[in-house]
N, C-alpha and C positions, 0 to 999 in steps of 0.2 A: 070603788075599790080603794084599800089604804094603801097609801105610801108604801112603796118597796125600802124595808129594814134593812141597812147596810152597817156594819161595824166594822168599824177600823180598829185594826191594833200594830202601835204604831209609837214608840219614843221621841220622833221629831217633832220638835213645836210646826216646823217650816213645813215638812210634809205633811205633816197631817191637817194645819192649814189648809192647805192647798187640797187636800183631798176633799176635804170638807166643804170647802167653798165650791167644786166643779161638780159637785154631785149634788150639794143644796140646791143647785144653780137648776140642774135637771129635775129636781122635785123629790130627789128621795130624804127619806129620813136616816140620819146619819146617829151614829151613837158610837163616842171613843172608848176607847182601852190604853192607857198608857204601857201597859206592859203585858205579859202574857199568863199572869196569873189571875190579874183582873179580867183577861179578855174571853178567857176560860169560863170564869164565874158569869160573866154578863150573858153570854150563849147558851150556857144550861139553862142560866132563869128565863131568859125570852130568846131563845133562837133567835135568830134574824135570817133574812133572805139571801144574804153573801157574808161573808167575810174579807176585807183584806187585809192581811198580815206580811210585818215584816219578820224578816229575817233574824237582823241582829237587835233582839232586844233583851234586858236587863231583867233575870231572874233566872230567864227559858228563852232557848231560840225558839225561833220561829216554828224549826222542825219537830220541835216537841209539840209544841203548843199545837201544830197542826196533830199530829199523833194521836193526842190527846182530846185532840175535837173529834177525829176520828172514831173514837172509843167507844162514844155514847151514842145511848141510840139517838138523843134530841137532836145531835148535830151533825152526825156519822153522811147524810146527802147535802148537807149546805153547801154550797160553793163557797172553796177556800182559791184566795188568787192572791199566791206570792206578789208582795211588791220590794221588791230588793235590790241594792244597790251592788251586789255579790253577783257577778256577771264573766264569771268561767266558764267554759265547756261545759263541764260537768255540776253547775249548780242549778242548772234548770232541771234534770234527771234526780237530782238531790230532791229539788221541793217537791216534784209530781211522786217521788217514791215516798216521801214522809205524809203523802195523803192532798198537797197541795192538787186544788183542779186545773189552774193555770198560772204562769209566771211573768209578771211583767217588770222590768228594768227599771231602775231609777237613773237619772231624773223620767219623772215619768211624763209623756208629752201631752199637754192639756189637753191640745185638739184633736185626740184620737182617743184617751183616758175611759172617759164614759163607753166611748162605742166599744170598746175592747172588753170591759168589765159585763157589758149586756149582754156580750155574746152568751154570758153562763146565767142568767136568769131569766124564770121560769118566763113564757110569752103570756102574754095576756089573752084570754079567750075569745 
């Protein structure tokens, strides 16, 4: 079976580092998005098996960008899993309504990162 496709979209050099490395670490194939217009384009051409997306990035928030995944049909069931340092009341209701499938906080904590992320991909047969 191939590698589970995981795309980050994602402005931090530091997070996305970090995302990168704790998912490499578990065997997926990782593929970045600096921003949310490129993170758009990379998922129409080859879906991937999750997404995680920030919030505040540089073009398009996050909520659009989720919106806008949401749209097509390529990507309309992918798991989108806010990771955001935007941690109000009402900004976890924010992402899950713009289409996000789950929200997790920054900083994000290594040792629970991955198990939290799996919960939304597909199990293996």
């Amino acid at each position: 079976m191939p590698p589970t496709k995981i795309l980050i979209i994602e402005d931090n050099e530091q997070n996305m580092y970090l995302m990168r490395f704790l998912l490499e670490k578990h065997r997926f194939d990782v593929r970045e998005a600096w921003d949310g217009k490129e993170g758009i384009a990379m998922a129409l051409r080859e879906p991937p098996d999750m997404i995680l997306l920030d919030i505040q990035l540089p073009l398009m928030d996050g909520y659009a960008v989720a919106r806008e995944l949401r749209s097509h049909e390529e990507t309309s069931a992918v798991p989108i899993v806010a990771v955001t340092s935007y941690a109000m009341p009402d900004d976890r209701s924010r992402c899950l309504a713009a289409g996000a499938t789950d929200y997790i906080e920054k900083p994000i904590d290594p040792e629970t990162f991955v198990r939290q992320i799996s919960n939304h991909l597909p199990r293996e047969a």
